[in-house]
N, C-alpha and C positions, 0 to 999 in steps of 0.2 A: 504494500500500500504506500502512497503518496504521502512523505511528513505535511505537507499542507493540507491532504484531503483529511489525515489523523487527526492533528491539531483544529479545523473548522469543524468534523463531528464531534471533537470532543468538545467545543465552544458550544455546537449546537444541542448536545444532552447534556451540561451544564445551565443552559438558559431556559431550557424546558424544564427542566427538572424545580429551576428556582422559580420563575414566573407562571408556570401554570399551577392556580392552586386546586386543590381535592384530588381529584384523580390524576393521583401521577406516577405509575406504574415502571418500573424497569424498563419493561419491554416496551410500552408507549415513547418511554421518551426512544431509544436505540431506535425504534420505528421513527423517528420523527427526524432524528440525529441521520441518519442514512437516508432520510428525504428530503431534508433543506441544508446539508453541511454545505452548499455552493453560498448560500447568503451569508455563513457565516466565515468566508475567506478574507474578510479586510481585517476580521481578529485573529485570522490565524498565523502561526508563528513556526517556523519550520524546525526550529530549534525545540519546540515543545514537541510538534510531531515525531522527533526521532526520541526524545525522550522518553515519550509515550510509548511509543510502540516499542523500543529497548524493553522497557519495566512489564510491559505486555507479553513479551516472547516466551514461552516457555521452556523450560528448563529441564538437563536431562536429571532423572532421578538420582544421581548418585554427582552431581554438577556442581552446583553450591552450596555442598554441607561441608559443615567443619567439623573435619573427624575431632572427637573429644575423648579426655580419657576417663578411661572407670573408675569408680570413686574408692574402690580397695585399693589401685594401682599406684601409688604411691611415683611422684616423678623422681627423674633420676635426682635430680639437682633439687634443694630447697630453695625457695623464691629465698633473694637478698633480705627483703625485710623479715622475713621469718627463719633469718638466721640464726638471731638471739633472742626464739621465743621457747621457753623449757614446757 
């Protein structure tokens, strides 16, 4: 997808979502956002668009986790400040 066409839908279900009030469903506004994101290109921002869709992409299962360690496993090294704690 297009970082401008990204950033004007997401302007356009941001503006829907805040101005229309009572019924304002997910899927209405996404419906509404993919039918008038063209009006909303003089707010849109290319640099938001690739951001957005960045933070949107998903990821492999096993991608960005931080392996951690187990709580019996004791590290090699003691942290500095708990150098001198008895």
């Amino acid at each position: 997808m297009n970082p401008l066409k990204a950033s004007a839908q997401f302007a356009a279900y941001v503006w829907y979502t805040e101005v229309r009030e009572g019924t304002k469903s997910h899927d209405e506004a996404i419906r509404f956002a993919e039918g008038n994101w063209a009006a909303f290109l003089p707010s849109a921002h290319k640099g938001w668009g690739k951001l957005l869709m960045r933070v949107a992409k998903p990821r492999r299962a096993d991608g960005g986790r931080v392996r951690r360690r187990h709580a019996g496993r004791p590290a090699k090294t003691p942290a500095p400040a708990m150098a001198g704690v008895n």
